[in-house]
VMD Tcl script that draws the C-alpha trace (Angstrom):
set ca {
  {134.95 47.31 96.99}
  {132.71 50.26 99.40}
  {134.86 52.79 97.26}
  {133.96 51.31 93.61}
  {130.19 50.93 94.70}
  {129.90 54.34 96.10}
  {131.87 55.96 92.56}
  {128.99 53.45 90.45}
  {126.46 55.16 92.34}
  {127.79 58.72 92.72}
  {129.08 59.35 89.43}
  {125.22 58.66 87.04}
  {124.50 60.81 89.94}
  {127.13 63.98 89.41}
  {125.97 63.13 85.57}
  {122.69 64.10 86.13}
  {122.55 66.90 88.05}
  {125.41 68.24 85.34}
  {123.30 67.66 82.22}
  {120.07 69.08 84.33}
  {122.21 72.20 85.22}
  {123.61 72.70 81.46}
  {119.85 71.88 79.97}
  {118.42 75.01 82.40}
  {120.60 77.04 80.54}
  {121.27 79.26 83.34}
  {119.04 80.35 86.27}
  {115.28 79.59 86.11}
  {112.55 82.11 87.10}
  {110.57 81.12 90.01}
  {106.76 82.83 90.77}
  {106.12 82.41 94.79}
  {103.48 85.24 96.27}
  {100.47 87.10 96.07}
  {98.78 90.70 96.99}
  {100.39 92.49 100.06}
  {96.98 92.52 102.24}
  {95.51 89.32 101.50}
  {91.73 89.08 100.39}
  {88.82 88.15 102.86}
  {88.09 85.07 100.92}
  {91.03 83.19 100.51}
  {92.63 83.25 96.94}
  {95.21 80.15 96.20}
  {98.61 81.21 93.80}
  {100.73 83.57 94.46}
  {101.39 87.30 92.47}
  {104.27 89.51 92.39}
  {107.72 87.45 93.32}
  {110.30 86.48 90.74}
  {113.17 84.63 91.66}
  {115.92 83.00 90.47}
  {117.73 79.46 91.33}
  {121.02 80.58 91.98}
  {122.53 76.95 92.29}
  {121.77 73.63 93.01}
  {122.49 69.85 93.91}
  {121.29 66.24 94.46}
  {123.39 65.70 97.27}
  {124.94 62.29 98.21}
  {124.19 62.78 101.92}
  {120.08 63.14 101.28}
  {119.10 60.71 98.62}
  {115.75 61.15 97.34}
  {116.23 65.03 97.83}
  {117.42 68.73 95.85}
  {119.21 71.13 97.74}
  {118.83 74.43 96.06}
  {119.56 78.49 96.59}
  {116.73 81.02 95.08}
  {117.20 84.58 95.21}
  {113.46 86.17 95.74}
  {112.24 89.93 94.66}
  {109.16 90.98 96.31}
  {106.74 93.64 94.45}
  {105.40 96.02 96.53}
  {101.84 94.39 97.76}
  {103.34 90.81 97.17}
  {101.91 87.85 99.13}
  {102.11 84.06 98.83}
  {97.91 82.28 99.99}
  {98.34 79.40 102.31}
  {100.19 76.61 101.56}
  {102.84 74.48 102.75}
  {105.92 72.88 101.08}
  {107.50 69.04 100.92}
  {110.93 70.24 101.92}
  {112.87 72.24 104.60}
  {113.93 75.65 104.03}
  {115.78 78.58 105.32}
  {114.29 82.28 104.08}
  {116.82 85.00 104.95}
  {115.82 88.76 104.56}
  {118.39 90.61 102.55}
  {116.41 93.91 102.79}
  {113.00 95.53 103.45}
  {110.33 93.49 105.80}
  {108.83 89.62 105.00}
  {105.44 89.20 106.81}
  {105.28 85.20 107.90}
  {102.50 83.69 109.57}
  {101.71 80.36 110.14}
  {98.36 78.22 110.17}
  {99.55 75.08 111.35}
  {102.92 73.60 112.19}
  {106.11 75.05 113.38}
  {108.51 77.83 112.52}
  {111.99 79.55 113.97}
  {112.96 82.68 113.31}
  {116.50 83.93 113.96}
  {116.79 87.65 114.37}
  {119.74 89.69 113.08}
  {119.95 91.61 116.52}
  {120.19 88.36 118.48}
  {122.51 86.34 117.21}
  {122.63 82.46 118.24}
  {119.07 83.09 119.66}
  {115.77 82.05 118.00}
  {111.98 82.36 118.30}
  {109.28 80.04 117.89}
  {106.32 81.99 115.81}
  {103.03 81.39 117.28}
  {100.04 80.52 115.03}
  {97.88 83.03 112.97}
  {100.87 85.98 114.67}
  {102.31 87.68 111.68}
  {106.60 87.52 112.45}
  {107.32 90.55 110.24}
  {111.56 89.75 109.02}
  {113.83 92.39 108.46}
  {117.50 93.00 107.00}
  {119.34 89.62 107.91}
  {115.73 88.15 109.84}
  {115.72 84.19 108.47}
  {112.56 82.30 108.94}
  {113.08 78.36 109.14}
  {110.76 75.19 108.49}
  {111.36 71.86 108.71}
  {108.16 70.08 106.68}
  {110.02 66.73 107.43}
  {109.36 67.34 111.31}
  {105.90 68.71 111.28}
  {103.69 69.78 108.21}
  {103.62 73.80 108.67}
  {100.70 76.12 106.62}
  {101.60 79.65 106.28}
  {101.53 82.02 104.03}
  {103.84 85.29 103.31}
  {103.96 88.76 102.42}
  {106.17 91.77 101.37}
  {105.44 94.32 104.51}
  {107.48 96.99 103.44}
  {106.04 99.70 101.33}
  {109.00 98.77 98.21}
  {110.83 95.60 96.77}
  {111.36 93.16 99.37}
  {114.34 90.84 98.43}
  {115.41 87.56 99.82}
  {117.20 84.05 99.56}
  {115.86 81.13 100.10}
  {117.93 77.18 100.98}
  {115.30 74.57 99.80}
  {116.13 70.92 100.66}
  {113.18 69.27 98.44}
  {112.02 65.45 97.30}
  {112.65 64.94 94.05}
  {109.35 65.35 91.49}
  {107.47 66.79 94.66}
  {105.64 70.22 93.43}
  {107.69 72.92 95.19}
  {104.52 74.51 96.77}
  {101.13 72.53 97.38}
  {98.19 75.88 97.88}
  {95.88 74.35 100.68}
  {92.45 75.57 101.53}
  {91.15 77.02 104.71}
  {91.22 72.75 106.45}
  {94.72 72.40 105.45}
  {93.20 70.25 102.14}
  {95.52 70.45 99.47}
  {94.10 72.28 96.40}
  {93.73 71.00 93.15}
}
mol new
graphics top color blue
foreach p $ca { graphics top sphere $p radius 0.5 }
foreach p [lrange $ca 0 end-1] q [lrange $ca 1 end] { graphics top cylinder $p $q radius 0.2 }
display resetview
């Protein structure tokens, strides 16, 4: 009986996510920052990433939630304007630098030349990432405002693990109280 109610639930599920998959037609772009050396006043949006979802799932053990993999280019001068996200991620630095600073909330960073070892960023420090540098926020745990930046002088790429709530915007912009922005 457990087994048949779990396969009436999981398989409209599997159906789903298959037909969403097949109607993307492949990966989907993804716009996520701004101008390298943010402005005085602060902008909202983001200018100069592209990205691509690379895969994704609903998966059994999160109900409710999206587990996806981007791959992110960063333009020279890139940068993402504060904001936060309804989801947990994982950015990892394939090469050049990520600039990551954070308003409010709580970040780790694992570095490549300390394995098994992480860092808790401070707020309003800039945490520049390099080669193999992953940045990681749990919004479940504690609502974290930050925003991001390509601090090398070319293309900046990344990947990014996104566990999100289903038909929650990907990225809420969030003025200089932590209000979201309309």
């Amino acid at each position: 009986m457990f087994i048949s109610a779990r396969c009436r639930f999981v398989a409209p599920l599997l159906l789903v996510v298959l037909v969403g998959l097949v109607g993307l037609g492949g990966p989907r772009p993804r716009s996520l920052a701004q101008d390298a050396t943010p402005p005085a006043s602060p902008a909202i949006g983001s200018v100069g990433i592209t990205g691509v979802v690379l895969g994704g799932i609903a998966p059994i053990a999160a109900p409710g939630y999206s587990l996806e993999m981007f791959h992110m280019e960063w333009a020279p001068g890139a940068y993402v304007a504060a904001h936060t996200h309804p989801m947990a991620f994982v950015t990892c630095v394939e090469s050049g630098a990520l600039g990551f600073t954070i308003q409010a909330g709580a970040a780790t960073v694992a570095r490549a030349a300390v394995p098994g070892e992480s860092e808790q960023l401070e707020v309003d420090v800039e945490a520049v990432l390099g080669p193999r540098d992953c940045v990681v926020v749990d919004n479940e745990a504690i609502r974290t405002i930050h925003t991001a930046r390509n601090a090398d002088p070319g293309t900046t790429v990344a990947w990014e693990a996104d566990l999100s709530k289903l038909g929650e915007p990907a990225t809420i912009f969030v003025d200089d109280m932590g209000m979201p922005i309309p």
